[in-house]
N, C-alpha and C positions, 0 to 999 in steps of 0.2 A: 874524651874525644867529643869533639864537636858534632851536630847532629848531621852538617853539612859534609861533613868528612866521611861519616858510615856511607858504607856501599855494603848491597847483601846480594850473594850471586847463588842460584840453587848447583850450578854446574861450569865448569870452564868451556869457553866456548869452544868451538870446534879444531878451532887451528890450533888452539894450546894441546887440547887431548891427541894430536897428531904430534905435535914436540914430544909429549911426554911418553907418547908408547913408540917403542922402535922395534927395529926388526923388524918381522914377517905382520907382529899386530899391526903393524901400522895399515895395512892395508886389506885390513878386514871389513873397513867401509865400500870399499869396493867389490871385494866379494858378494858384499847383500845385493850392489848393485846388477854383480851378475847373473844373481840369484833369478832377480827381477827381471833383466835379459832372458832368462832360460825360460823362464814361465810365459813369458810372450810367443818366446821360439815354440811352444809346443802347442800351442792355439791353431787352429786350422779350421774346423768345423763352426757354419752358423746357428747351434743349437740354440748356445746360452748367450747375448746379450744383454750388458750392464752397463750401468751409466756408474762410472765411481767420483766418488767427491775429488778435490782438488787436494794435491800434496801437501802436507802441511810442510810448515816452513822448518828453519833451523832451532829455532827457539824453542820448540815445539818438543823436540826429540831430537837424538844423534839420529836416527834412521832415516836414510835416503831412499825415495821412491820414485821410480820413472812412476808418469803419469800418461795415458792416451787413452781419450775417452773413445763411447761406443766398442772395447774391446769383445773380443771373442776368446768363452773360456774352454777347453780342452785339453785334459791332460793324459796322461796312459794310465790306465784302470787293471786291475787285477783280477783274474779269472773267479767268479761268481761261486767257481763250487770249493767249500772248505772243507776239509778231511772232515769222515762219518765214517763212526766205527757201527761195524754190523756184528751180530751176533751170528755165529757159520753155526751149522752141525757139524759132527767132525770126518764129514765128508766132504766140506767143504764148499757145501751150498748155500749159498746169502740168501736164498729167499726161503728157506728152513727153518722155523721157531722153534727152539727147545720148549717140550708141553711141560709145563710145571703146576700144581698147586699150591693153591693160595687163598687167604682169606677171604670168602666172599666178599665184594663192594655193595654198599646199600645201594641204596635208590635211595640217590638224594641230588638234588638242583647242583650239590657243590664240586660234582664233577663235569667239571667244564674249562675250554680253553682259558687262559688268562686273557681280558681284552682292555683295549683303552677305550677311555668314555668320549676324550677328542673326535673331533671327526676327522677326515681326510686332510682337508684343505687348513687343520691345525697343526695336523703333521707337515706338511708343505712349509706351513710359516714359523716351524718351531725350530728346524734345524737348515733353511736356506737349501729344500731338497730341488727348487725349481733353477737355482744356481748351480746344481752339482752339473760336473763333468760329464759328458757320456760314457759310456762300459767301449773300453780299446781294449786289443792286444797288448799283454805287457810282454814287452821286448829287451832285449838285455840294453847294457848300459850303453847310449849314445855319446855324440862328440860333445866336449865341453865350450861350456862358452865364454873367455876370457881364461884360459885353460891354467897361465902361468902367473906368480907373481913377480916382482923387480929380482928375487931371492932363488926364484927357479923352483918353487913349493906348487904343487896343487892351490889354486885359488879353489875350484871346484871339484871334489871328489867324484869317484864314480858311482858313491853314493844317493849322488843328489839327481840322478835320470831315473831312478826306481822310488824312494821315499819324496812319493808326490801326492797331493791331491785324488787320487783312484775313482771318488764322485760316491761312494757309502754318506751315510746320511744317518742319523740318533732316530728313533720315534719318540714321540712324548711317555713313553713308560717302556722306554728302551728296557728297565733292570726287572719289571715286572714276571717271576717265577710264576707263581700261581695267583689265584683268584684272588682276591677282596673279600672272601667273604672266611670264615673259621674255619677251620682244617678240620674233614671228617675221618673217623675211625683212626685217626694217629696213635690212641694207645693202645688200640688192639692191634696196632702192628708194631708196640716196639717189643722187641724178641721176642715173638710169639714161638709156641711149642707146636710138633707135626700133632697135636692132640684136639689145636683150633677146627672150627670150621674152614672150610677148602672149597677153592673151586678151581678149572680147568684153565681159566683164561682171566682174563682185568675186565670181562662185561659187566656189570653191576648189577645186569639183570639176570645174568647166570649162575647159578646153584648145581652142586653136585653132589650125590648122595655119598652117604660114606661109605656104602657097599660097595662103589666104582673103588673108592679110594685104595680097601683091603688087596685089591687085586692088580694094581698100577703099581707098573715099576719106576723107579726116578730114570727120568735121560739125561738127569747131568751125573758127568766123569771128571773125576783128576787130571793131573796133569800125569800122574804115573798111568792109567788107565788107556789101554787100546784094544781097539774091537777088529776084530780079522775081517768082520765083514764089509769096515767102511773100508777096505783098501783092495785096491786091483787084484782081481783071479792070478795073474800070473806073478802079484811080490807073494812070495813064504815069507812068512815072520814068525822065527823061533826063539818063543817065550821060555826064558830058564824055571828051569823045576826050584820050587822053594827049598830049601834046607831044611831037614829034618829038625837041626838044631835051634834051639832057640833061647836068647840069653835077656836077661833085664838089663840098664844103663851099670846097676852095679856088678852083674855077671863080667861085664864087659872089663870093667874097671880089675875085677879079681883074676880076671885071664890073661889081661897084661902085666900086670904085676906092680910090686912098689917102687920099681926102678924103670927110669925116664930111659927115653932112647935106648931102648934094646930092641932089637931084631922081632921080637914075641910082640913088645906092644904096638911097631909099625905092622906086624901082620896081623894083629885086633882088628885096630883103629884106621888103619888107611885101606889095609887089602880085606876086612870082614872075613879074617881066617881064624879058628882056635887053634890052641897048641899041636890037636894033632892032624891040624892045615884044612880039617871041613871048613865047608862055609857054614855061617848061623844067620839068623835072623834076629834083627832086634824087636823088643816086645815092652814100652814101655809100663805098661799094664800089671809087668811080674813086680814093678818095685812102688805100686800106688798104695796111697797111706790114705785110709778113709777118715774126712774131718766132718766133725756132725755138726749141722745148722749153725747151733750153739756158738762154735768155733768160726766161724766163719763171717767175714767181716764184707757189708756191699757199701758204698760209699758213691752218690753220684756227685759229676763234676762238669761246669761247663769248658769244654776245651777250645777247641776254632771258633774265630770269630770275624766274620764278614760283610762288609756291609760297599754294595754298587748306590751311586746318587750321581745325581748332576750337579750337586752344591755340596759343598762341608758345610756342617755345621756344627759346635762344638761347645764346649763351655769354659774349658781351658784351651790356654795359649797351646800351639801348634811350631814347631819348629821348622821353617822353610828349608829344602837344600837350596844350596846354590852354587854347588860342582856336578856336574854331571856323573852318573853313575859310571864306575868302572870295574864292572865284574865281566868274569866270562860269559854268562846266560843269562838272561829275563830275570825278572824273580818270579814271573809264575812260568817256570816251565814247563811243566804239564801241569795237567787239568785238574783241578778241584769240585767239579760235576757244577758253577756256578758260572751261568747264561744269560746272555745277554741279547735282542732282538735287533737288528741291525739293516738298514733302506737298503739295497742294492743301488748301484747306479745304471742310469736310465739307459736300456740297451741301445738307442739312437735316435735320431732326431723326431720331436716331437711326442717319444716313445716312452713316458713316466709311468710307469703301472705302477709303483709303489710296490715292488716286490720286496718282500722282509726273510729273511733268513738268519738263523740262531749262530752266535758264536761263542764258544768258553773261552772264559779269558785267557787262557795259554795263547789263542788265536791271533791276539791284537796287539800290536804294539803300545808298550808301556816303558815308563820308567818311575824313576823314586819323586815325590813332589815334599814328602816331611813327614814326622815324626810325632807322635806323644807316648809318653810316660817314659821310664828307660828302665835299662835293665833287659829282667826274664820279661816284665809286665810292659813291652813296649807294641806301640801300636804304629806300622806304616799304613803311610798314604801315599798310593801309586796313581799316576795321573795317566789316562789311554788314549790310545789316538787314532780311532776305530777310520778316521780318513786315507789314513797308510794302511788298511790291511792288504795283504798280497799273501803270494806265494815264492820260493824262489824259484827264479825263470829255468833253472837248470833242474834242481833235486825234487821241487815240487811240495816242497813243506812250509808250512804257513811262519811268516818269520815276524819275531817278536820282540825280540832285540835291536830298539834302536840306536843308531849308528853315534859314535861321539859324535862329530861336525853335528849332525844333526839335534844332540841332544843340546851342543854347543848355542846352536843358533834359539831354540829355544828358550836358553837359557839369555842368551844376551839380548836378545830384541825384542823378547817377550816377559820373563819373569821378571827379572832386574830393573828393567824400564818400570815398569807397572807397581814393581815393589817403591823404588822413587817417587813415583807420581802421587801413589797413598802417601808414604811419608811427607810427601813436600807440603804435600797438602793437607793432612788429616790431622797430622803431629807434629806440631813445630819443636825444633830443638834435637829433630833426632836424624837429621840429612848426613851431620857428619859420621855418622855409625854405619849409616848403610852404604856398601859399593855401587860404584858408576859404574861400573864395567867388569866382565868378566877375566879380561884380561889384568885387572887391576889384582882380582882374587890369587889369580896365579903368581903374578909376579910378586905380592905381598907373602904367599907361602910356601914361596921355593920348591925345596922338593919333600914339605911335608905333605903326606897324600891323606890325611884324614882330611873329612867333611865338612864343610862351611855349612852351616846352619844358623837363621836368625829368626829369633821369637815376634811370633805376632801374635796380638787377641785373636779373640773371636770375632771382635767386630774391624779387625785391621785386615780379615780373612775375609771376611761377607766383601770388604772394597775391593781386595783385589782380585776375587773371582771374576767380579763386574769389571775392573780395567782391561783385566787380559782377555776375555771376550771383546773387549770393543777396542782391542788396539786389532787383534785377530780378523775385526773387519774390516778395521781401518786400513791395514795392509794385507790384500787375499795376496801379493802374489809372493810377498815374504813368509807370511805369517796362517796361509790358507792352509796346508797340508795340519796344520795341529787343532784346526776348526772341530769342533764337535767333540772336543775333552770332556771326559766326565773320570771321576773317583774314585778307586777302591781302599775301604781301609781293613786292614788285613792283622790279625794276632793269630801267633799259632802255639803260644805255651801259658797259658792262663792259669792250665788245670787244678796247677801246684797251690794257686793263690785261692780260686775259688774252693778248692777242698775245704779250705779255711773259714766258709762261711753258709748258712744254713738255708742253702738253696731252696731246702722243698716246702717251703712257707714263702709266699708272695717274689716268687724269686726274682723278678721284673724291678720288685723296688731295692732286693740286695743287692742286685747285678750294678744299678747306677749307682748305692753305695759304696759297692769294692770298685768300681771306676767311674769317680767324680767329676774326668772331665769330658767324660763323654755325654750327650744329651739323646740318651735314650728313647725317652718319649719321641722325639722329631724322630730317629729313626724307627722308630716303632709303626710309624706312620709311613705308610705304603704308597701315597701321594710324594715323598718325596724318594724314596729310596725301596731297595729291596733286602733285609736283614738276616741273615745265615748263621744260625748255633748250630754248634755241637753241644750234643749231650752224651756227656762219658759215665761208663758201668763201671767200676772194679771188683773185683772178689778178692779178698786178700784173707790168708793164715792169719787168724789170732797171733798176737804179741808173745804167746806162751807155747809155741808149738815149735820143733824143731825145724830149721829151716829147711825147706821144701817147696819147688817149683812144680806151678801150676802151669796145664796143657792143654789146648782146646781138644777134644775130639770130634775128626774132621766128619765124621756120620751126623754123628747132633748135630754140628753147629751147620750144613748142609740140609738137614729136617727144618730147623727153622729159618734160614736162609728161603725155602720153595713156600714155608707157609706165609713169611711176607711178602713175597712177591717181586722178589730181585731178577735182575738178569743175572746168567752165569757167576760173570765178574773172574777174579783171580785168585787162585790158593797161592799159597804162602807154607809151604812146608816148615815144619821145625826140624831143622839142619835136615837130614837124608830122611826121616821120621816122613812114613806114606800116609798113616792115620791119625797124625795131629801135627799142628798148626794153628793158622789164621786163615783169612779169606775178608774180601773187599768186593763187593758188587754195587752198583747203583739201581734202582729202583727201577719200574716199567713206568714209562709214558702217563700213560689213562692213571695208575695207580700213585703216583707222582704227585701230580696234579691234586687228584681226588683228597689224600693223606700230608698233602706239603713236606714229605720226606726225601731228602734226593739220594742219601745215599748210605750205606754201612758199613761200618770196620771192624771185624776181631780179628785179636791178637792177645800174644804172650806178653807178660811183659815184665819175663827174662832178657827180652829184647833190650830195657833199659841197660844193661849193664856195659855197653857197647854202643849205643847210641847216641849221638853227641846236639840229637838236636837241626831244628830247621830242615831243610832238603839238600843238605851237602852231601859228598864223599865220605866213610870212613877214616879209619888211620892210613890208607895209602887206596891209591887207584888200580882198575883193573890191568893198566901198563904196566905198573909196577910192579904185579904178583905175576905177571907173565914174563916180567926179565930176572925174575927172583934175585932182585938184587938188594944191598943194604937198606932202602926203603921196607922193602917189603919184610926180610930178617924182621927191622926194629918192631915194626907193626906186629907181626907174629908174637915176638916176645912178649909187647905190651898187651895183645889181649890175652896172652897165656896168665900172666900176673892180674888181669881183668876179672877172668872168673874166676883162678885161684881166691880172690880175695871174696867174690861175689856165694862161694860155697857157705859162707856163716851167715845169709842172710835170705831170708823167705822172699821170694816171686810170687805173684799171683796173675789173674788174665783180667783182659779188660774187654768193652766193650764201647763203639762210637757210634750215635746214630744221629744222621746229618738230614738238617732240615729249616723250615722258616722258624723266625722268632715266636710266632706265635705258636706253631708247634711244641716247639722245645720248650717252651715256660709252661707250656699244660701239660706236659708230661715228666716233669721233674714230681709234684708233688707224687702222683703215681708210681713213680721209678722204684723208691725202695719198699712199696706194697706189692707192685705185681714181681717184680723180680726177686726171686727166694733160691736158697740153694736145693739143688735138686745133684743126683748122679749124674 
């Protein structure tokens, strides 16, 4: 071919991609432009004033933007206060502390808030806090604007009058937990014994002798535990008399007998009757096998792994989505005790104080942005959109699932554009691989619903973090509500892999060996990000011992729960079992801070045998054990065959203790020194 003849196009111009898509996509152009209608429509107030550049043209990009300068920005803003759980007594007074002891705090500089070194007016320029919106009433979903398309479809959901712009704001060390400086006394508080030093309260300059201690009772209760006197003169509450009787796990097993479904073993096992219909009590204590040191195996392991930034940064290639997520909930549904500090928006005109308030990421809207490694050993990247936070206008819970359309828009005017724009220009040769259009994705994979994902470097990543920021300013009234994106990269099953290697020597440099494409060091560095290990305990039965489940007992693991310094937090009974279990608390404030620990977990883990992993459901949902219907049957069966099979193999208990990276790597070499088998 002659050189006269080559023509090279990065995109078909606009009237072709309107032939080529039909149906309802055809007129998704017009949507944005509604979009941009709508965002105008809710302008009213002369707070904010901007001057915006000039439209870019068609060449430019498929996206269409009204342009009218000197606009006025104002949009509907979301109630300022976000759910705060308080610790009650169990009478149900919020401003009540449960008194606990706990490890004295030194005296030392290193307890102290976390701060930024910016100043005010960095914050103002680092996240466009002097453009946010004012603080409105958020009101339910208003009229749409261009309501229908040619097809009769929603052009605009009802979505799009609530997932707006709100006027929240990043600080420049939005992800910053604690201080800058080394985390004091964190290995005196991981699983400390009631034998440590105590004190009454988190002052660091307060000391308590131990002769208060001998004579102080604990004021935390079970969840089985009630006190006659926190409740009204006039309820009686009558407490059943214990059973005389008292049986072991195996007592229990020899009273029902060797034959399944008989009448004998439902009145065991369901009603707690013996043969001659007393009630018993169970006592797992009559059937404990005592294992010496010897026998006993501790193993640490790094488990969760967390890391908030405003940038990725990586060393291997990262896998983009480019479908919208579709599951029923978030993926951080609830909370994982990991915070992040958040602008408020300016309560009215002229009115910036720069109020900051904390939110866990359950709170904020998120979705999926890409992937490394796969498998058990896979790491997501969730991208947030701290400008949509709300609540909902009716039930009042902070919502965190965003909306398809919305994820939609996102994804087509923002990620995909930006992804083009690198390619076209960073990599030649590789246009025809990557999609135009969202709509092209769907229509090229029918109704296969797995994931589109396409590999970019590490430095194909660094470009389009920079695009999609500056296309986000380019268009505030399309593209403004996803302003202020930052990162979370998220593992939650490492454990198995790290077992595998010899943590408590320089763990820092084996951690970036068992995962190569992650760049450590940058995270390690508190300038760009804020970094979250766990560090997991095991205690497991030697190889040689008959198989036998390990149990926490809920008194010990309670003694040292108050000597580190937890709030309550949540027991976790093992099955109807009053006095063992698990239990999960998060750390106090002052102590927090001071120790870089945010939070603790034990547990059985008997639990594995039944647990399938991540934060799902079981083998059937609570619906379906309440219709007891063939769901539920199958499930039953299957974990009847679960433990059947589970009886020829040793359990042991474990332990989590959740905190910053620098924490957790100083306290790994320690782990299997201070922690010993003890009764």
């Amino acid at each position: 071919m002659s050189e006269d003849k080559k023509s090279y196009s990065t995109s078909p111009p606009q009237g072709v991609l309107d032939d080529m898509i039909t149906g309802p996509h055809k007129f998704l152009r017009f949507r944005q432009i509604a979009l941009d209608l709508d965002a105008q429509r809710r302008r009213g107030c002369g707070s904010c004033v901007h001057e915006y550049p000039e439209p870019p043209t068609q060449k430019d990009d498929n996206t269409f933007r009204l342009h009218s300068p000197n606009r006025i920005l104002n949009t509907v803003n979301a109630p300022r206060n976000g759910s705060t759980n308080y610790l009650t007594d169990p009478s149900g007074s919020r401003s009540a502390r449960t008194q606990t002891h706990a490890i004295p705090l030194s005296r030392s500089d290193d307890c102290q808030t976390p701060s930024n070194d910016e100043s005010d007016v960095d914050e103002c320029n680092f996240d466009d806090y002097d453009g946010a919106p004012i603080q409105r009433e958020q009101h339910t979903a208003s009229g749409n604007t261009w309501s229908f398309d040619g097809y009769g479809n929603f052009m605009l959901e009802t979505c799009w009058s609530t997932w707006v712009d709100h006027g929240y704001r990043l600080k420049p060390r939005f992800f910053s937990m604690f201080p800058d400086k080394r985390p004091a006394q964190h290995v005196e508080h991981l699983l400390p014994t009631s034998s440590a030093g105590l004190t009454t309260d988190d002052n660091p300059h307060h000391t308590t002798n131990t002769s208060e201690l001998s004579t102080s009772s604990s004021s935390w209760v079970s969840d089985s535990e009630v006190s006659l006197s926190d409740n009204p003169v006039d309820i009686q509450i009558s407490m059943p008399i214990a059973p005389d009787s008292v049986l072991g796990l195996q007592g229990m097993l020899d009273e029902a007998g060797n034959v399944e479904n008989t009448t004998i073993s439902q009145e065991v096992f369901v009603c707690g009757r013996d043969r001659a219909g007393e009630f018993f009590r169970v006592d797992p204590i009559l059937d404990e096998i005592k294992v010496s040191p010897e026998d006993t195996y501790i193993s640490p392991d790094l488990d969760s792994f967390i890391y908030v930034t405003h940038r990725l940064k990586f060393r291997g290639a990262m896998h983009l989505h480019l479908l919208p997520l579709s599951i029923g909930r978030a993926p951080f549904w609830k909370t994982n005790h990991v915070e992040v500090k958040v602008l408020c928006p300016p309560e009215g005109v002229g009115l910036r104080g720069r109020v900051t308030k904390t939110y866990t990421l359950n709170q904020i809207p998120h979705t999926h942005f890409g992937q490394l490694g796969a498998g058990a050993v896979q790491f997501n990247v969730y991208v947030f959109y701290p400008r949509m936070i709300q609540k909902h206008p009716a039930r009042k819970f902070m919502l965190n699932m965003v909306p398809l359309p919305v994820q939609d828009l996102w994804l087509s005017s923002g990620v995909i554009p930006a992804v083009r724009e690198v390619f076209g220009h960073d990599f030649h040769g590789t246009t025809e691989y990557v999609p135009w259009s969202l709509e092209q994705l769907r229509l090229k994979k029918g109704h296969d619903r797995s994931q589109k994902t396409l590999a970019i470097s590490p430095q194909c990543l660094s470009r389009l973090q920079d695009v999609l920021r500056s296309r986000i300013r380019r268009y505030p009234d399309l593209l403004g509500r996803y302003g202020s994106f930052f990162f979370v990269v998220d593992s939650r099953g490492i454990k198995l892999l790290s077992k595998q290697y010899p943590l408590h020597k320089q763990p820092q440099v084996v951690v970036q060996d068992m995962l190569p494409f992650l760049d450590l060091g940058h995270m390690m560095d508190r300038k760009h990000g804020e970094l979250i290990l766990d560090l997991g305990i095991s205690y497991h039965p030697g190889p040689n011992q008959i198989p036998m489940i390990g149990l926490w007992k809920l008194s010990a693991v309670d003694s040292s729960y108050r000597a580190m310094g937890t709030n309550k937090g949540h027991i976790h009974h093992a099955c109807t079992l009053d006095e063992y279990g698990g239990r999960q608390a998060r750390m106090k404030k002052q102590r927090r801070i001071h120790t870089q620990l945010l939070s603790r977990s034990t547990y059985n883990l008997v639990f594995e045998v039944i647990r399938t992993g991540g934060q799902g459901q079981y083998l059937c949902s609570d619906k379906d054990a309440i219709r007891c219907g063939e769901k539920y049957m199958e499930a039953c069966h299957a974990w009847k065959v679960l433990f059947q099979q589970a009886g020829y193999q040793a359990f042991g208990v474990r332990e989590e203790v959740r905190g910053s990276a620098a924490a957790i790597f100083d306290m790994f070499p320690a782990a299997s020194v201070k922690v010993s088998y003890t009764d």
